[in-house]
KENU-939276 format. One record per residue (C-alpha): x, y, z; residue in three letters. Coordinates in nm, 2 decimals, always signed. Layout:
N
X|Y|Z|ALA $
...
***
This chain:
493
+4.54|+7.84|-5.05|UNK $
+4.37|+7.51|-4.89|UNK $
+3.99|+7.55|-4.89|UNK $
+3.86|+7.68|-4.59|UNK $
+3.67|+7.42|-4.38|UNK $
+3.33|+7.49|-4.29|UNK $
+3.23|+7.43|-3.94|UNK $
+2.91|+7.18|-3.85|UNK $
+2.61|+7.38|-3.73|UNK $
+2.66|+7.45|-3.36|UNK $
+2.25|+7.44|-3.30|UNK $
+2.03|+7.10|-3.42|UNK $
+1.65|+7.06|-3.43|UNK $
+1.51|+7.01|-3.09|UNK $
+1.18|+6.89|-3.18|UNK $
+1.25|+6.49|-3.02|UNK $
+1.29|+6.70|-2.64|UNK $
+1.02|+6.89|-2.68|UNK $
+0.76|+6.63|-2.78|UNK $
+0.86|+6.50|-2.50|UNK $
+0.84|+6.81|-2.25|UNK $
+0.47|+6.81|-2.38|UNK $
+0.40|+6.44|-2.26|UNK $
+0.54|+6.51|-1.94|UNK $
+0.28|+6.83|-1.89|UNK $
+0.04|+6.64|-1.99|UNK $
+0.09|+6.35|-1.74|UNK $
+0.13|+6.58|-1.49|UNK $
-0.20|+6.81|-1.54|UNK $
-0.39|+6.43|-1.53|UNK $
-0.24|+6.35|-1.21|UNK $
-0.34|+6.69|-1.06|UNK $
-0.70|+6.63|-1.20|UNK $
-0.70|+6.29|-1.07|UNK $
-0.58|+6.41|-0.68|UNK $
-0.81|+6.71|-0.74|UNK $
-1.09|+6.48|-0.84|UNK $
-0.95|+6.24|-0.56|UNK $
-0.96|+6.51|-0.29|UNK $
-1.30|+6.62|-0.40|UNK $
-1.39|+6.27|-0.35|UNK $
-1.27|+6.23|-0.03|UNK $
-1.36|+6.56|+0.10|UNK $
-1.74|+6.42|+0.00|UNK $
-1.72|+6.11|+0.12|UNK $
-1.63|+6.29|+0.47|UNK $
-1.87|+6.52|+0.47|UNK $
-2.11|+6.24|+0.36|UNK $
-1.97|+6.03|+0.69|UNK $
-1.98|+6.34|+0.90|UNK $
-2.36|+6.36|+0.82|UNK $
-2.48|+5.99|+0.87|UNK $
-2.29|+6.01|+1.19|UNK $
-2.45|+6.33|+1.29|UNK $
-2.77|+6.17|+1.18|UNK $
-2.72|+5.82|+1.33|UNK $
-2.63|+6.05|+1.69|UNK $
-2.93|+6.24|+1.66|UNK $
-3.15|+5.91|+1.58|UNK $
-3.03|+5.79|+1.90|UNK $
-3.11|+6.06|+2.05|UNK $
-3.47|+6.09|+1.93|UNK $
-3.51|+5.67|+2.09|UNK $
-3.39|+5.77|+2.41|UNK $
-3.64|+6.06|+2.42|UNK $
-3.94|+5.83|+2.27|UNK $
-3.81|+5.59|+2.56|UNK $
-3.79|+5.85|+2.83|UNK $
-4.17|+5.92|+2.73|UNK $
-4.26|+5.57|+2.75|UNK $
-4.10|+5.53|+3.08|UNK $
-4.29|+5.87|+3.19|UNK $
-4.63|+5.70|+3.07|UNK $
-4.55|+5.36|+3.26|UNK $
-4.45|+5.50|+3.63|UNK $
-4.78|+5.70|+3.59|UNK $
-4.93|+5.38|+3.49|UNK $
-4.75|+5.14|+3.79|UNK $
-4.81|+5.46|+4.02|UNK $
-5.21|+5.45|+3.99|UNK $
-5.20|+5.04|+4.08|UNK $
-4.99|+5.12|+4.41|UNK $
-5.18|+5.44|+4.51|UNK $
-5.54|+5.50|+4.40|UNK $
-5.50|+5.86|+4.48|UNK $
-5.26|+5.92|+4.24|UNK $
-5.34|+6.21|+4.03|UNK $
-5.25|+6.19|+3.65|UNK $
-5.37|+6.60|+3.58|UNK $
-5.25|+6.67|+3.87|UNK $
-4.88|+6.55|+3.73|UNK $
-4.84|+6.66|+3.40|UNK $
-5.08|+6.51|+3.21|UNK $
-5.37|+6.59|+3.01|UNK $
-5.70|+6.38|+3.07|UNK $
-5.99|+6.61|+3.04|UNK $
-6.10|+6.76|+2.68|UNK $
-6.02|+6.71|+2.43|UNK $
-5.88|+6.34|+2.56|UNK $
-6.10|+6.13|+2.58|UNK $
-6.24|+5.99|+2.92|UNK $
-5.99|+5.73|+3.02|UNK $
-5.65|+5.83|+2.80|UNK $
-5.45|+6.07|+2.90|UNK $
-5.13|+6.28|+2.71|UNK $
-4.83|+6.49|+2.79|UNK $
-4.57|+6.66|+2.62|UNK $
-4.19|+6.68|+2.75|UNK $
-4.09|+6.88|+2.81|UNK $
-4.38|+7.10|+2.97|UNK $
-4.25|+7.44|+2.79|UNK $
-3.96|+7.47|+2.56|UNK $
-3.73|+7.22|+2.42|UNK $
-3.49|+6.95|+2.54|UNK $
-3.06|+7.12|+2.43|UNK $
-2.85|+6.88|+2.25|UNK $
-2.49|+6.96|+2.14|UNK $
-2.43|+7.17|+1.77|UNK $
-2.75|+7.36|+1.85|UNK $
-3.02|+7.04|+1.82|UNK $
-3.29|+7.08|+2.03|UNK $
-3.58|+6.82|+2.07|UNK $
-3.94|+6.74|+2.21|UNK $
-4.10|+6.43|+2.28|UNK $
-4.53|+6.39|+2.27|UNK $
-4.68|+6.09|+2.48|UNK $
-5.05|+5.94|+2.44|UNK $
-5.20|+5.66|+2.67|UNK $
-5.47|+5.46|+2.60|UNK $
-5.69|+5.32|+2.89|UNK $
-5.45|+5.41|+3.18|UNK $
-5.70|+5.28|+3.37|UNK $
-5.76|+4.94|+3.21|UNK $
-5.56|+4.65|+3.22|UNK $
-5.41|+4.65|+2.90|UNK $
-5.31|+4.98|+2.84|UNK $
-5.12|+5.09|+2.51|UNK $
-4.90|+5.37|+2.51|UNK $
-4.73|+5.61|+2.15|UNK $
-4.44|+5.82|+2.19|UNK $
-4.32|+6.06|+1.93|UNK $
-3.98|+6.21|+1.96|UNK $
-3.88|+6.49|+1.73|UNK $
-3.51|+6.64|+1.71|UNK $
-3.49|+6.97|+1.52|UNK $
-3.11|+6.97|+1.34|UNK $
-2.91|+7.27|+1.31|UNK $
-3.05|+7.42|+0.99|UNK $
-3.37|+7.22|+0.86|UNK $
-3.35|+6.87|+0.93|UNK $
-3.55|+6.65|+1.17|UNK $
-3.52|+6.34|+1.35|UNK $
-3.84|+6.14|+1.44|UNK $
-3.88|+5.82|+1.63|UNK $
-4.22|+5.64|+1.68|UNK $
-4.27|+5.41|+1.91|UNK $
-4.56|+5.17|+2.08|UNK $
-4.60|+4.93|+2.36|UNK $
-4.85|+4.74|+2.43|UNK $
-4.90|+4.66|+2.83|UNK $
-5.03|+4.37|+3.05|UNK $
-5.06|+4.31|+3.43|UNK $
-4.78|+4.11|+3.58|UNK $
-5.05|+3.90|+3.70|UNK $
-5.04|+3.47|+3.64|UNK $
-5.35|+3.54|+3.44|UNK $
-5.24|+3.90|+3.23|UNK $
-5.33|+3.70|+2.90|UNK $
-5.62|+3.49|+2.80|UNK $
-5.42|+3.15|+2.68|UNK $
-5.05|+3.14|+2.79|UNK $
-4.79|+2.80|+2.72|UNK $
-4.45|+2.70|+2.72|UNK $
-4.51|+2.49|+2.45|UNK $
-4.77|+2.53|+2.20|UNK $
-5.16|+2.65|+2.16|UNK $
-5.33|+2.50|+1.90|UNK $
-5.68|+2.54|+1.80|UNK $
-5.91|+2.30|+1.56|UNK $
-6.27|+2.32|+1.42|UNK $
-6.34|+2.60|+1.21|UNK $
-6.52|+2.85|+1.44|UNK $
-6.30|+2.91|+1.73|UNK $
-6.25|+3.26|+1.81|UNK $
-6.06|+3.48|+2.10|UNK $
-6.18|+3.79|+2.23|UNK $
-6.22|+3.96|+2.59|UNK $
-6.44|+4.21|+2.77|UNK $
-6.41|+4.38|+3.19|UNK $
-6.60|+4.19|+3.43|UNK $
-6.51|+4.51|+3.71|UNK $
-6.41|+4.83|+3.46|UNK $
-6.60|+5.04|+3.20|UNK $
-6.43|+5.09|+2.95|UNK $
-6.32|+5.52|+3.10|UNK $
-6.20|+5.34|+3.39|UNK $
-6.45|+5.34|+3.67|UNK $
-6.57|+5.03|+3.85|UNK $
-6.87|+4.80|+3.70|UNK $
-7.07|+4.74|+4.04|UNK $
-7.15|+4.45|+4.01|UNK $
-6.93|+4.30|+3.79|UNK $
-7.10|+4.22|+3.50|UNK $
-7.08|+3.88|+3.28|UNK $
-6.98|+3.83|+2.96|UNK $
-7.19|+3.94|+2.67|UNK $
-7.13|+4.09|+2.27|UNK $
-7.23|+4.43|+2.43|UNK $
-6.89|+4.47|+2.63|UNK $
-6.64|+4.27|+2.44|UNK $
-6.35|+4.41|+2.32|UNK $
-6.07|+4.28|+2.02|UNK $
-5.82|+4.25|+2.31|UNK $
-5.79|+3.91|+2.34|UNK $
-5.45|+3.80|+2.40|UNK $
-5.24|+3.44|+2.35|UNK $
-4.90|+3.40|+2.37|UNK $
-4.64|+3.10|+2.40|UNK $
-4.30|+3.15|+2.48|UNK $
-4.15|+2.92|+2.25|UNK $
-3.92|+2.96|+1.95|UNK $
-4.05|+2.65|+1.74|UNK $
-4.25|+2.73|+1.40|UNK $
-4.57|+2.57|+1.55|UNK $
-4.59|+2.75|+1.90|UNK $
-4.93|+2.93|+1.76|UNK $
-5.10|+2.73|+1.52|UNK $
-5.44|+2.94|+1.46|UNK $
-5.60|+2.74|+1.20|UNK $
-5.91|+2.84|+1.16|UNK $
-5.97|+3.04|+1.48|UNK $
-6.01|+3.45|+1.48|UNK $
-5.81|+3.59|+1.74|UNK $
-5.97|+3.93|+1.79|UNK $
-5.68|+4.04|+2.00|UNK $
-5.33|+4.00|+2.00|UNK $
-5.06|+3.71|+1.96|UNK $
-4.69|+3.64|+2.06|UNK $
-4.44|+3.40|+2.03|UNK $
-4.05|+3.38|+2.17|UNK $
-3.91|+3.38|+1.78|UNK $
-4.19|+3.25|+1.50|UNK $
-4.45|+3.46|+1.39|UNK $
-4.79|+3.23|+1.44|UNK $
-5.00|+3.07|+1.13|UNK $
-5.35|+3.13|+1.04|UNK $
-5.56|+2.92|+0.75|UNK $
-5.78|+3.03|+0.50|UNK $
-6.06|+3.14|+0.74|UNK $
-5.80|+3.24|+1.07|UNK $
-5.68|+3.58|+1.14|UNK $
-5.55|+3.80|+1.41|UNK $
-5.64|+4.13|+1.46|UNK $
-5.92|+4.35|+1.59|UNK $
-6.27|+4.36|+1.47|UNK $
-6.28|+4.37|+1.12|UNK $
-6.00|+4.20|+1.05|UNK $
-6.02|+4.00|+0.69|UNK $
-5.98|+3.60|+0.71|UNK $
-5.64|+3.48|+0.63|UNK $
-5.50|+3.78|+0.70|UNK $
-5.25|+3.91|+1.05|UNK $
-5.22|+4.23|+1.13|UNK $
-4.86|+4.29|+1.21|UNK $
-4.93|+4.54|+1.47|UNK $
-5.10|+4.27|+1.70|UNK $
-4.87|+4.01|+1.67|UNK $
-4.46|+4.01|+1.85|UNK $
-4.19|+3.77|+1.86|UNK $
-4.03|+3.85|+2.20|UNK $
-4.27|+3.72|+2.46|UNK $
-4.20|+3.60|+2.76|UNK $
-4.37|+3.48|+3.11|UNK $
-4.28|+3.26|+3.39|UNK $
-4.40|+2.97|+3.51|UNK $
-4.36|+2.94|+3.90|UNK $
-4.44|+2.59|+4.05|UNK $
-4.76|+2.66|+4.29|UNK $
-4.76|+2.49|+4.61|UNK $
-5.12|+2.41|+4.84|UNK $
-5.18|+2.63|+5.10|UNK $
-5.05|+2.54|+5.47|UNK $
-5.23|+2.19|+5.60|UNK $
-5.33|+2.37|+5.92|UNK $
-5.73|+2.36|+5.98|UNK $
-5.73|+2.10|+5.69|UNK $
-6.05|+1.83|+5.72|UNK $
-5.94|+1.51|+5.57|UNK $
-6.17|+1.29|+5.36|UNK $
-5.99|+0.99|+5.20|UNK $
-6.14|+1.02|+4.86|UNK $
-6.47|+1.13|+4.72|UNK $
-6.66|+0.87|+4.51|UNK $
-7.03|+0.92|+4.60|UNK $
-7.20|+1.23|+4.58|UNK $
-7.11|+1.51|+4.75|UNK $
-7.17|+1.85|+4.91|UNK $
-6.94|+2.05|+5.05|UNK $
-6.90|+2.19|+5.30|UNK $
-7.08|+2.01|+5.53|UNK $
-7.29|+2.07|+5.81|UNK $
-7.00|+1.99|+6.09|UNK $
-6.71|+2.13|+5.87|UNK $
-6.56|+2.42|+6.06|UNK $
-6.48|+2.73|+5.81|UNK $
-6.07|+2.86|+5.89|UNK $
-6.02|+3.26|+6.04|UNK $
-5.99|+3.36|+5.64|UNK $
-6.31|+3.25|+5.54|UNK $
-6.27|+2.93|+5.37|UNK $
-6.31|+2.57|+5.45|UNK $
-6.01|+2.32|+5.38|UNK $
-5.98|+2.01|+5.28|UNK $
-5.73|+1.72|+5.22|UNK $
-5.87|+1.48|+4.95|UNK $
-5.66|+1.13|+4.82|UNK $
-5.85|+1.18|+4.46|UNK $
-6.19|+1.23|+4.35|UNK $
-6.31|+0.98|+4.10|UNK $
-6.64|+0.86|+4.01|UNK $
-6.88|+0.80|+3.72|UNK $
-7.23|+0.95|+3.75|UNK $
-7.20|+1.13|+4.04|UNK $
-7.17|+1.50|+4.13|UNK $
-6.98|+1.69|+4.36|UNK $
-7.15|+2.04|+4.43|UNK $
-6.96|+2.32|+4.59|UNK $
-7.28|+2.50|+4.81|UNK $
-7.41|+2.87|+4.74|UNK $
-7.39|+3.12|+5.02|UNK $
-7.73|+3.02|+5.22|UNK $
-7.86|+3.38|+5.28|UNK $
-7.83|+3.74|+5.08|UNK $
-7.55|+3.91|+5.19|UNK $
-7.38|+3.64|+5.40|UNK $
-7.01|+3.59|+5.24|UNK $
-6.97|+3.37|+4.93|UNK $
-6.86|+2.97|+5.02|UNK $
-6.53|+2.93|+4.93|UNK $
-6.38|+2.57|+4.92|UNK $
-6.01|+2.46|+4.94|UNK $
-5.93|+2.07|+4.82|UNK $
-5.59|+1.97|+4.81|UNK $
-5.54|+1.62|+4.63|UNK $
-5.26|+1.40|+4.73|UNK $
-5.27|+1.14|+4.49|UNK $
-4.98|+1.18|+4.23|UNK $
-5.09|+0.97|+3.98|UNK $
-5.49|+1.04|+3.89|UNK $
-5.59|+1.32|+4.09|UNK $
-5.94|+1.38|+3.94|UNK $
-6.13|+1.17|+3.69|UNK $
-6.53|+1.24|+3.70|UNK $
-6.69|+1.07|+3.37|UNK $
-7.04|+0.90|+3.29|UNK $
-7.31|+1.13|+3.12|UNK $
-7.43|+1.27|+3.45|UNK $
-7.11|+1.31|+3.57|UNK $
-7.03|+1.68|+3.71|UNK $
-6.82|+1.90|+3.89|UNK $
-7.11|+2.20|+4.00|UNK $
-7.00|+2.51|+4.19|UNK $
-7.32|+2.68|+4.25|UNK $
-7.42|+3.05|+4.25|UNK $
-7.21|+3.22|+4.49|UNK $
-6.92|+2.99|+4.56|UNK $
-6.59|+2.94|+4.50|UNK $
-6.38|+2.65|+4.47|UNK $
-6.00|+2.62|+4.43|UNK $
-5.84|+2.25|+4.33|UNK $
-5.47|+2.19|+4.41|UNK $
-5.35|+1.90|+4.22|UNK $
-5.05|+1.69|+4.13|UNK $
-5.18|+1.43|+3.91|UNK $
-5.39|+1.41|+3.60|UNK $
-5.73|+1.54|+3.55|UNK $
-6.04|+1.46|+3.35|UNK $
-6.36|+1.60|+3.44|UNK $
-6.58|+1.47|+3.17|UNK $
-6.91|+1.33|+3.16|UNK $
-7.16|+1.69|+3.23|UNK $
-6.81|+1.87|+3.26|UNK $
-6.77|+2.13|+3.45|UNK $
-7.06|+2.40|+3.57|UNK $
-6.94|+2.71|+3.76|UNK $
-7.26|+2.85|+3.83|UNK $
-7.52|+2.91|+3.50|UNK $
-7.49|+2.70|+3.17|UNK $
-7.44|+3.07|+2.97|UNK $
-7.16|+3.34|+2.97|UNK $
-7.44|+3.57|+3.09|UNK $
-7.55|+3.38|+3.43|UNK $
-7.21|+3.18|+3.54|UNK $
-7.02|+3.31|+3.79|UNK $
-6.73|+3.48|+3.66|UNK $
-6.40|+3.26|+3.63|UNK $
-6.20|+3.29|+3.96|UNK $
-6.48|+3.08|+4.08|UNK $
-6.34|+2.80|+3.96|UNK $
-5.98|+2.79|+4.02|UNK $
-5.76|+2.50|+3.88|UNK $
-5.41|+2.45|+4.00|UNK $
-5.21|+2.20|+3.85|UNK $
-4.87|+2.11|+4.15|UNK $
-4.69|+1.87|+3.98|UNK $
-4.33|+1.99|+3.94|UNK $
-4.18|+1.75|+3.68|UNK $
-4.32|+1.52|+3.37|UNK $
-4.61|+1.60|+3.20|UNK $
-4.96|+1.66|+3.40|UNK $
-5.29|+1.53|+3.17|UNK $
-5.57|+1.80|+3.22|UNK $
-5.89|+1.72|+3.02|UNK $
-6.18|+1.99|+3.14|UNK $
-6.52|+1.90|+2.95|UNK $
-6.81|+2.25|+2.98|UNK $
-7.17|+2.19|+3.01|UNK $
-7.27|+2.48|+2.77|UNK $
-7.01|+2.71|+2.94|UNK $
-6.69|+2.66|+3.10|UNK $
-6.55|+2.95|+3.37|UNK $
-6.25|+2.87|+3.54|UNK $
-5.87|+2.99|+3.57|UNK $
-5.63|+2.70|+3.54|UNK $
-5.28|+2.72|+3.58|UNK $
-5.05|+2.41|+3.59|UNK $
-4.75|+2.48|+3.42|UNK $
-4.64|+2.14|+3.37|UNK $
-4.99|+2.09|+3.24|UNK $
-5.08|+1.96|+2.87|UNK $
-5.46|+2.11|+2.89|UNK $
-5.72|+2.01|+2.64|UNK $
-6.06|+2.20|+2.65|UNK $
-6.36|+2.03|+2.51|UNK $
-6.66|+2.17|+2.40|UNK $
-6.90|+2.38|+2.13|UNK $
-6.97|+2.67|+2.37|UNK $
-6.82|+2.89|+2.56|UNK $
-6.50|+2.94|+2.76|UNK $
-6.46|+3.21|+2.98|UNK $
-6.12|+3.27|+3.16|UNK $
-5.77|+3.24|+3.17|UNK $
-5.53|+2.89|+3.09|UNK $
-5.16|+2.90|+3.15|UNK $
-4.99|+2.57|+3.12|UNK $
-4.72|+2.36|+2.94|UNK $
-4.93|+2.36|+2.63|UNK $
-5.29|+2.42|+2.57|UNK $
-5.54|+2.27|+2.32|UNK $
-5.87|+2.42|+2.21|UNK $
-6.06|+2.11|+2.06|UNK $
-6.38|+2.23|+1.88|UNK $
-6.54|+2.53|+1.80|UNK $
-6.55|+2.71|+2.13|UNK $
-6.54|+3.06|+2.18|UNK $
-6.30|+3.13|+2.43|UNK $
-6.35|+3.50|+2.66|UNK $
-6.09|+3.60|+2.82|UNK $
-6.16|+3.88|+3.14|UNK $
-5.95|+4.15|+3.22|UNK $
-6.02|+4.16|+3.55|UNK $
-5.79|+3.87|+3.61|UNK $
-5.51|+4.09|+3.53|UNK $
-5.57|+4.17|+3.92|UNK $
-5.56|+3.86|+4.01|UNK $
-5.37|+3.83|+4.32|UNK $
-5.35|+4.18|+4.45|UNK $
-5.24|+4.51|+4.34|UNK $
-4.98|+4.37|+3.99|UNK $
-4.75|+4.62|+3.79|UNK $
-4.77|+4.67|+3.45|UNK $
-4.46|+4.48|+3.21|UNK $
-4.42|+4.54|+2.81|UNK $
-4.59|+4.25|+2.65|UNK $
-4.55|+4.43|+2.31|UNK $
-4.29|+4.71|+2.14|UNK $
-4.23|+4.83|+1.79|UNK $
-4.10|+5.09|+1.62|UNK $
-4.37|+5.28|+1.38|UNK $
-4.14|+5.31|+1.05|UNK $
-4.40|+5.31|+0.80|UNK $
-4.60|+5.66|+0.66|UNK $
-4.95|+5.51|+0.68|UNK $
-4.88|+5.32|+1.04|UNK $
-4.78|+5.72|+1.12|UNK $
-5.03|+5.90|+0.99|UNK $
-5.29|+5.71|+1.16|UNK $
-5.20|+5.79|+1.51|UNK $
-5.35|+6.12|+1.48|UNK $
-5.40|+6.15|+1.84|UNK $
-5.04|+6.33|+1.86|UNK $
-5.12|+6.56|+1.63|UNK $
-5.16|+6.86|+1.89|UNK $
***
């Protein structure tokens, strides 16, 4: 009987298939951790989007209310210079006790809170400074209360000045550079206390009502628009783009500023001013003298006085050595002050007064305004516009210096005899001040130069100048820092 053949096994090991079963779980559980991890990811990364875009709204939302306060604070500002019966308590804000005489505050809204979307809600807390001054400052904190516990807080502070030709003490195009080693910039109100209320009379300057609100300002990019030096600007500085430079003993800031040192809340780098060409009054009622080379008083005894009040004349250039030409005082108390009008027609050298006993002299009382399109240089004895101190000359519209020409560069040279009070504004004008003392006024030209060790007093009153000026931004920053907040404790309330 053949052997029986045995059949091969029917079933074999399977271990090969499911080694590889194993691997392919394996892959597949780290995929799903991956897209897990993935979607986790992603899920955070949108919520972390959602929330700086919910913060970034709500950020701008806090500026616009800081803004809106600021805006609040400036029509009450402008409003008071267009009506003098403009009530600030009477609209809102706060200027009795516990304000201090001459600020003023407000919150906004009066009661309860401004509605945003997703349940934010917000307040905004204004203080002025000197609302009735001429260079007011103004804070606005805004606060916006998230849904659940965050806040949103925006700081911000602008500084203001009349829209006046003369709203800051120096002003160029160009540059303002000072040199000797103990120049310095400050300011005081010849017509305001400091709450507000009129000074009557106006009172001269003196260290007893100065203030550390001096202000310079070129509107020029270039690294050099404020070169300092030496100087102490106790007050504040701008440029169009460069921050200004100070050496080893300069500094900007207010009183008790360290040398070499600029306090960054005093200084911006967005100025800006304009410099309109100036024209001479009308000829009509002129008197014409063809130049003045002797001495000279004016007016004189047949010159007829114009339905304003002045006396006009039309001059070809005044130039002489050792001479003096003296602008009269008013000849009996109470009568008007003498105010003189000279328009110079020669284009080239308009004035040129040298010699040591040379002098320009507007006596107590009078006022004198210069129209020129040429060069000037009043050396010799300088310039006198009244007394030979800050305390006794007359104050600085007195002495009024306009420079016409409307093209090129126009050489102004103005020598003091102990003091120097005057406004000059030529803004085609390269004006170099001479002198140890001091000078009391305002200077807007192409660029300016303060050549020795002058003090130089700019008055807030000229901020007026010219009749009833708005108020325009001349500084604004953002408060970002927790000491620059926690010093403005005066919206804590």
């Amino acid at each position: 009987m053949p052997a029986t053949l045995r059949s091969r096994p029917t079933q074999w090991p399977r271990l090969p298939h499911t080694r590889e079963q194993g691997s392919v779980l394996i892959v597949a559980m780290i995929l799903c951790a991956i897209i897990g991890i993935s979607l986790v990811s992603y899920m955070q990364l949108g919520r972390t989007n959602l929330v700086i875009s919910n913060t970034a709204l709500y950020n701008n939302a806090a500026m616009n209310l800081a803004e809106n306060g600021l805006e609040e604070a400036m029509y009450a500002i402008n409003k008071t210079v267009t009506n003098s019966s403009y009530s600030w308590s009477g609209n809102g804000w706060t200027t009795a006790s516990p304000v201090p005489a001459g600020d003023a505050r407000r919150q906004l809204p009066a009661s309860g809170t401004y509605t945003f979307d997703q349940g934010a809600t917000g307040t905004v807390r204004v203080y002025v400074y000197g609302y009735a001054g001429t260079a007011p400052r103004a804070i606005a904190r805004a606060t916006v209360n998230l849904p659940g516990s965050g806040t949103v807080q925006k700081w911000i502070e602008v500084q203001l000045r009349k829209t006046s030709k003369f709203a800051n003490g120096l002003v160029a195009k160009d540059s303002i550079r000072f040199s000797g080693n103990n120049a310095s910039v400050d300011c005081w109100h010849s017509k305001k206390n400091n709450d507000g209320t009129p000074r009557v009379p106006p009172v001269p300057y003196s260290s007893a009502v100065k203030h550390d609100k001096g202000s310079i300002g070129s509107i020029s990019i270039d690294a050099d628009a404020l070169v300092v030096q030496n100087a102490d600007i106790w007050g504040y500085a701008a440029t169009g783009g460069a921050l200004p430079t100070v050496g080893a003993q300069g500094l900007i800031g207010p009183f008790g500023t360290p040398a070499n040192t600029i306090d960054p809340s005093r200084v911006s780098t967005d100025f800006s001013a304009s410099f309109d060409v100036v024209t001479p009054p009308a000829n009509a009622g002129y008197t014409d003298i063809i130049n003045i080379t002797t001495d000279t008083a004016l007016p004189r005894a047949a010159d007829v006085v114009a339905a304003d009040g002045k006396y006009y004349y039309t001059v070809g250039q005044i130039s002489y050595n050792n001479k003096l030409l003296a602008i009269k005082k008013k000849v009996a108390a109470g009568s008007p002050a003498v105010k003189v009008v000279i328009t110079l027609t020669n284009a080239i050298t308009s004035i040129s007064i040298g010699g040591g006993s040379g002098a320009l002299n507007i006596e107590t009382g009078s006022q004198l305004e210069l129209y020129a399109p040429g060069d000037i240089n009043i050396g010799g004895n300088g310039a006198m516009n009244g007394g030979t101190t800050a305390a006794t000359a007359n104050l600085p519209e007195a002495l009024q210096i306009w420079g016409t020409k409307t093209s090129g560069v126009q050489d102004i040279q103005i020598a003091g005899n102990g003091v120097l009070s005057a406004v000059v504004y030529a803004p085609f004008g390269s004006v170099k001040i001479n002198g140890n003392g001091d000078v009391v006024g305002s200077i807007v030209a192409n660029d300016i130069t303060v050549v020795g060790n002058a003090a130089f007093h700019y008055d807030e009153a000229l901020g007026d100048f010219g009749g009833n000026n708005p108020y325009r931004v001349s500084l604004w920053r953002e408060i970002t820092t927790a000491p620059g907040r926690s010093a403005v404790t005066v919206l804590d309330w």
